[in-house]
C-alpha positions in Angstrom: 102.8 120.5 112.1 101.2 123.1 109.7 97.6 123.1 108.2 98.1 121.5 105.1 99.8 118.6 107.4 97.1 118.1 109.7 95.0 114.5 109.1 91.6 114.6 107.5 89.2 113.0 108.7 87.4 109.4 107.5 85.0 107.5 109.0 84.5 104.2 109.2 83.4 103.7 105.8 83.9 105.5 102.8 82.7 106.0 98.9 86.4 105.9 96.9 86.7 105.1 93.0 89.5 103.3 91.7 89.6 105.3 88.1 92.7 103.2 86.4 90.1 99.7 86.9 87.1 101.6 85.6 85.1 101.3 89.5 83.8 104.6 89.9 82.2 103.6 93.2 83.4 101.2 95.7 81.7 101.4 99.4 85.6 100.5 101.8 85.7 99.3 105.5 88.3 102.0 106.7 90.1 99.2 108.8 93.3 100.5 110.8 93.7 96.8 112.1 94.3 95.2 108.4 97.5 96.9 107.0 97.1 96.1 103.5 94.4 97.3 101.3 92.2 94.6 100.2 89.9 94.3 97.0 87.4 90.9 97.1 87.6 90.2 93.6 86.9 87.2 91.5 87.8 84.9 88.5 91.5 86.1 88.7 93.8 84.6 86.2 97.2 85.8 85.6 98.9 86.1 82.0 101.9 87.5 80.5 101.8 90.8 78.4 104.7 91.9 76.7 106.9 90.0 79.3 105.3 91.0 82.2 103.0 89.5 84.6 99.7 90.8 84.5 96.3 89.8 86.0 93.0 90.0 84.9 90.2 89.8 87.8 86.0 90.4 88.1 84.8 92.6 90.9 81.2 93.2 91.7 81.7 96.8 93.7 78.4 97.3 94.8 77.4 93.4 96.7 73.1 94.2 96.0 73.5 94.6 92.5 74.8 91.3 91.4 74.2 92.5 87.5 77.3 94.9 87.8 80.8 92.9 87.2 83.8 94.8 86.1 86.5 93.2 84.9 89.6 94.8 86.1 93.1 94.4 84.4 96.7 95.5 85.8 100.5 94.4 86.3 101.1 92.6 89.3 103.3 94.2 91.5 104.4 91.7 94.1 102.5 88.8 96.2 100.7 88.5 99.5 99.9 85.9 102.3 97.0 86.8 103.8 95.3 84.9 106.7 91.3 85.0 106.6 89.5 85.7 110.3 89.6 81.7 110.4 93.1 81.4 109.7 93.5 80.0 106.3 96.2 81.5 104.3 95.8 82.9 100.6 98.1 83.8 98.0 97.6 87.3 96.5 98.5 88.8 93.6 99.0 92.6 94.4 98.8 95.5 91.9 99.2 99.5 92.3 96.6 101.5 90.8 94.6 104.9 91.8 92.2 105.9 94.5 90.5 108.7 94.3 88.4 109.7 98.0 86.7 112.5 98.1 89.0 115.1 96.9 92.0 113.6 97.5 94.1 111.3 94.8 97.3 108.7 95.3 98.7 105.4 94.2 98.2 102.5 96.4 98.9 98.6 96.7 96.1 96.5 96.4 96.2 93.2 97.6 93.6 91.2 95.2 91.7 88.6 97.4 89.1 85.7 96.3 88.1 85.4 100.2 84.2 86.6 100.2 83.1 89.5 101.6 79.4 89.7 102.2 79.3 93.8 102.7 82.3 95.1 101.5 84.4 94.8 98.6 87.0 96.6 99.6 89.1 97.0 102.8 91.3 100.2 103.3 94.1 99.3 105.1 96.7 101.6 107.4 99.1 101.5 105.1 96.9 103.7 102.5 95.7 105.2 105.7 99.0 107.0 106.3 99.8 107.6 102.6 96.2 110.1 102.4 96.9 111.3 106.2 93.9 110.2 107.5 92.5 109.4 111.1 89.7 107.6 111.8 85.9 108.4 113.5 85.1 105.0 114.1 81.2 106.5 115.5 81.2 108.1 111.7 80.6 107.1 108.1 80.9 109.2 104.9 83.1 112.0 105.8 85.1 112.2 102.6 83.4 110.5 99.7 78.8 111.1 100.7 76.9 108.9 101.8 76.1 108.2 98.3 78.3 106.7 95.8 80.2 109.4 93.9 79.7 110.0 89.8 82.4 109.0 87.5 86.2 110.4 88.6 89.5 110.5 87.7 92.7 111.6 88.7 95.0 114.1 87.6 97.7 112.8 85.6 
């Protein structure tokens, strides 16, 4: 394995943006027990643009401050069953779109989920896990994006 192959480290949360749906700070669970990548999202409602199925969703990223909503809007990629931590089943609409942690940048699937979430809006699963090389400090939080959320990003084209 060289350098540049070598995992970075996360910890168990992280700051990430998601550039592409306008949320320039999202606090994640870094959760190598869900595969999937989740985003607890609201009012979702699927439509058709130019022949292709799209969906348009709400997302509050930061749960304290109820007064920020973005509305998000992207193709859907594919569908998701996902079981809560009760066992009900959900049908997802997934989408691909941006991340941007810390320094790094990549395309990931997002499963888009209207189960609440009380702390975190967002769940990064192992599958995104493996696709930015990282391991986990489950005793750490912070290690890639501050402790505080990051200003506006983007990345590269």
């Amino acid at each position: 394995m060289t350098f540049s192959q070598q995992p970075k480290m996360s910890g168990w949360r992280e700051w990430l943006a998601l550039p592409a749906l306008n949320i320039s700070a999202i606090e994640a669970k870094v959760d190598t027990g869900t595969r999937t990548s989740v985003l607890h999202v609201s009012l979702i409602e699927p439509f058709r643009k130019q022949g292709a199925l799209w969906v348009r969703f709400c997302i509050q990223p930061l749960p304290e401050r109820e007064d920020i909503r973005i509305v998000g809007v992207a193709p859907i990629s594919g569908r998701q069953l996902l079981k809560d931590f009760e066992g009900h089943d959900e049908n997802c609409f997934m989408i691909k779109t941006d991340l941007s942690l810390g320094n790094l940048c990549k395309e990931i699937e997002l499963t888009l989920s209207t189960q609440d979430s009380e702390k975190f809006r967002m769940v990064l699963g192992r599958t995104a896990l493996q696709e930015f090389n990282l391991t986990i400090d489950p005793r750490r939080s912070y290690l890639l994006g501050g402790e505080k959320p990051p200003a506006t990003v983007s990345c590269p084209p």
